[in-house]
N, C-alpha and C positions, 0 to 999 in steps of 0.2 A: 595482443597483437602489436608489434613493434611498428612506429609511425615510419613513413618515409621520409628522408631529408630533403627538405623544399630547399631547392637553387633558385636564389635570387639572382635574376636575369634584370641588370642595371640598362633601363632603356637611356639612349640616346638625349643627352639633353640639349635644351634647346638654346643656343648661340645668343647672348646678346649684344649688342655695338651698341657701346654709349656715343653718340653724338654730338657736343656743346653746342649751343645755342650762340649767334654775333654776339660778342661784345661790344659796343661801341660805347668805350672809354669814353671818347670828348664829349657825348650825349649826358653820360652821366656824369662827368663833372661838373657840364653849364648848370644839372639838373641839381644837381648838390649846391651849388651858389646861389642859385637862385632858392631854394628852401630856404639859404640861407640868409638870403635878404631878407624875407618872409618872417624870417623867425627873429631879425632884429628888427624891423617896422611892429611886429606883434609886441615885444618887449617895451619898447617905448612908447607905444598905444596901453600899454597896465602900468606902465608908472604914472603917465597922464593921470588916466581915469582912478588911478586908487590915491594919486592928490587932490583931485576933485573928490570922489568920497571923501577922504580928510577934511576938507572944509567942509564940504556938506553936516560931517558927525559932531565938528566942534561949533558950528555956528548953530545948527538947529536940534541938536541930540536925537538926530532921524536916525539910528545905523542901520535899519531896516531900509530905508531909500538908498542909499551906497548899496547894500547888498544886492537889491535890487538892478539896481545901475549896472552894477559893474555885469551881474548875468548876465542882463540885457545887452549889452553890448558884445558878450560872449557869443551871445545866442546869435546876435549880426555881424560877427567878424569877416565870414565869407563875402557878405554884401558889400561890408566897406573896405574890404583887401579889392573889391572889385570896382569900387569906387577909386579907388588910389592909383589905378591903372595896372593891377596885377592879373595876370591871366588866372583865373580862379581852375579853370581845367587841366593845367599843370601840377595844380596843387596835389599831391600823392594823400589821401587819408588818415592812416597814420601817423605821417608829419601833423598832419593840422588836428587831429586829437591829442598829440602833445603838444601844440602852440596852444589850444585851448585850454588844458592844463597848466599851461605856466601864464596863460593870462589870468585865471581865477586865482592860481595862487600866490602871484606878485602884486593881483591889481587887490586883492582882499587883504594881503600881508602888510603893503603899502600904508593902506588905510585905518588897518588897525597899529601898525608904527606910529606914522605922524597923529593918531590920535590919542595918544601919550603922551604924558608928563614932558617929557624934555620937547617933544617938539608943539606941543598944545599950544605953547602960546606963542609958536611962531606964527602957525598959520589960522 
């Protein structure tokens, strides 16, 4: 038996309208500088702290208390960016999982530099 030819009967499809969402440019550039304050107060907060590790490694051979430190400090950075008079509820997340990242690995990197030969016996 010979089948019949099915017509495809294309229904109606359904309309969509993209909409964009407000941009408010000047919001997010304040919000972009302001990260960006943030992000240079953080940097200067792990160069501190991984000179202080530095001494800490070359005066008492602890490098276990530096690493220690400098975590700790990681682990409170929100508390003391809120101490400094930073609005902590601005702070967007993934900005400050990368500020926490470049704190561990300047304020560690730091610390194991000047605890090296050329700079050992400075500090």
């Amino acid at each position: 038996m010979a089948k019949k030819k099915r017509r495809i009967v294309e229904e109606p499809q359904e309309e969509y309208e993209f909409t964009p969402t407000e941009f408010n440019e000047r919001e997010f550039i304040l919000k972009d500088i302001y990260m960006t304050k943030v992000f240079m107060v953080v940097t200067v907060f792990a160069i501190v702290v991984g000179i202080i590790g530095a001494i800490i490694c070359n005066h008492t051979g602890m490098w276990w208390l530096a690493t220690i430190i400098s975590f700790a400090v990681c682990a409170g950075l929100t508390k003391i960016l809120g101490l400094l008079k930073f609005r902590v509820d601005m702070l967007e997340t993934k900005s400050m999982l990368g500020n926490y990242l470049l704190f561990l690995m300047l304020a560690l990197g730091i610390c194991i530099l000047f605890s090296n030969e050329p700079f050992h016996t400075v500090l």
